[in-house]
KEMAR-49854 format. One record per residue (C-alpha): x, z, y. Coordinates in steps of 0.05 Angstrom, whole numbers, padded with zeros to 5 digits, always signed. Last residue first. Example, Ala and Ser with C-alpha at 12.3 -4.5 7.8 and 13.67 -1.06 7.14 Angstrom:
+00273+00143-00021/+00246+00156-00090/
END
This chain:
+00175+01314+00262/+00246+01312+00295/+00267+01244+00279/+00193+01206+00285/+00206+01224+00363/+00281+01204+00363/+00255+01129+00327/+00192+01134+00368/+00236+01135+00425/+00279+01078+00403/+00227+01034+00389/+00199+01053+00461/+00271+01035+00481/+00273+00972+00438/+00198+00951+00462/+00215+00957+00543/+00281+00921+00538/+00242+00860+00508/+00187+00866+00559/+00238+00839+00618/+00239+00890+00683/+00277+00936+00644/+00342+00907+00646/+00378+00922+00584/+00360+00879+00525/+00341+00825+00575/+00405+00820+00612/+00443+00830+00541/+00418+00777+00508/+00422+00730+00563/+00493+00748+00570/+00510+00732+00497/+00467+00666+00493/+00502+00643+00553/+00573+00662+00527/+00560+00630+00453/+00544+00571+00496/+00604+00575+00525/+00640+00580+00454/+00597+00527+00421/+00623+00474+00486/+00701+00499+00495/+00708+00486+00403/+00766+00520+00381/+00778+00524+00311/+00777+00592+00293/+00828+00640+00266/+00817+00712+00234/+00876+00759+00260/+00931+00786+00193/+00981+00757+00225/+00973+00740+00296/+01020+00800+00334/+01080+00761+00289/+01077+00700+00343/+01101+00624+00320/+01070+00622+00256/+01102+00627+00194/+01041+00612+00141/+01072+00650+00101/+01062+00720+00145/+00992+00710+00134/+00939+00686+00192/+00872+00707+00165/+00811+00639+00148/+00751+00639+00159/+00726+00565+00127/+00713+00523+00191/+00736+00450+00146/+00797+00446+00196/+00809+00528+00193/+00818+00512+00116/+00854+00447+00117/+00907+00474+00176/+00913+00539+00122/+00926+00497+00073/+00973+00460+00091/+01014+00516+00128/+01013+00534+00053/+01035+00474+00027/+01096+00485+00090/+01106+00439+00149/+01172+00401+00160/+01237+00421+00171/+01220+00465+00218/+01144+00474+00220/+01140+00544+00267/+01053+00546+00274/+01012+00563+00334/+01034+00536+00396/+01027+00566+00463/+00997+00530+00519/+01050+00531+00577/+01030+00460+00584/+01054+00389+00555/+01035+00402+00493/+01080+00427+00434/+01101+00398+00356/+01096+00407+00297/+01112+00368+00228/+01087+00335+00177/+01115+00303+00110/+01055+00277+00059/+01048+00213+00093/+01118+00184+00078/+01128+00122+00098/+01122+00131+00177/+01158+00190+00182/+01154+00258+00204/+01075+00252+00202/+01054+00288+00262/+01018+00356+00283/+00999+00366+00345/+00994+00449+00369/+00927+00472+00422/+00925+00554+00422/+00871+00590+00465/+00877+00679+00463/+00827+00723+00444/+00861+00743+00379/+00861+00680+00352/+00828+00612+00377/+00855+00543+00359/+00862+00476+00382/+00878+00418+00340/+00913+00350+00346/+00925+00303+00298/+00987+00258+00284/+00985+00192+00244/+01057+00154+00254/+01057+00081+00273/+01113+00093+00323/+01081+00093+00384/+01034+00145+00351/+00976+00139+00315/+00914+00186+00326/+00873+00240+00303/+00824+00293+00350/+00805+00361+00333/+00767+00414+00375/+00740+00369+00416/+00754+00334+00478/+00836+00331+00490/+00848+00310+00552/+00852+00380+00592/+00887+00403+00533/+00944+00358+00556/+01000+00326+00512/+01065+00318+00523/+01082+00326+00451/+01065+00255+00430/+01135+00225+00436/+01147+00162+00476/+01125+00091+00489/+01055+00111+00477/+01064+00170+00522/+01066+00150+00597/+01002+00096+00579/+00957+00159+00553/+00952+00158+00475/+00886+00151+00451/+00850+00202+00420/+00810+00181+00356/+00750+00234+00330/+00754+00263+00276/+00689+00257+00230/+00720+00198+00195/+00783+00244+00177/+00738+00283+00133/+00788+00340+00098/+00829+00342+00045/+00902+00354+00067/+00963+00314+00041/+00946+00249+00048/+00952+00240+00119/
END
């Protein structure tokens, strides 16, 4: 996995359920997978990692492999075992710029989806993609909701000071 820089001692291993270390590694399960990135080695000795994304509201999970063994430069794509969609085409093997754009989103830079990068669905170009990460994004949900229950409920003291804010704001307005 020469070709992109990033900190594969931070990755954490998955290891290859018994039904697919004799096989190929695109039968596998977001259920399993526990982070947002997670490296192994195939049956075959090849490295693969597996990411999942988010774009335009929606969950993506793709593997990507090492073609072959000897050559860790040439990767490729490939599904899960569920209707999750994919994110990237990588026919023939994956594209410097689909590359980079794995390194970026890999090392949480924001990165946009470009028409180079050839992914699967046209309606993401031009969308920011995330790594995927269930636990920061349901705690991103908690902190939301609490926000707004005390912003707008006025039992809680926090609603009370942004609308008397607000009225001195409209007050201070007219004066």
């Amino acid at each position: 996995m020469n070709s992109l820089n990033i900190n594969y001692n931070q990755i954490p291993n998955y290891e290859l359920q018994d039904d697919q270390k004799r096989c190929y590694i695109d039968y596998i399960d977001i259920k399993n997978i526990d982070y947002p990135i997670m490296k192994g080695i195939d049956y075959f000795g090849r490295h693969y990692f597996i990411v999942k994304f988010f774009i335009d509201n929606t969950i993506l999970m793709q593997t990507f492999f090492q073609r072959y063994k000897t050559d860790p430069s040439h990767y490729m794509g490939c599904g899960t075992s569920s209707s999750m969609p994919k994110l990237l085409n990588t026919y023939g093997g994956m594209t410097q710029n689909q590359l980079n754009l794995l390194e970026n989103i890999i090392n949480n830079k924001l990165v946009k989806i470009e028409k180079n990068h050839n992914p699967i669905y046209d309606k993401f170009i031009g969308k920011n993609i995330y790594l995927y990460d269930k636990k920061k994004f349901d705690a991103i949900k908690i902190i939301q909701n609490n926000f707004r229950k005390y912003r707008y409920n006025p039992k809680y003291k926090f609603c009370a000071i942004v609308q008397f804010n607000n009225y001195l704001d409209i007050v201070n307005q007219y004066q």
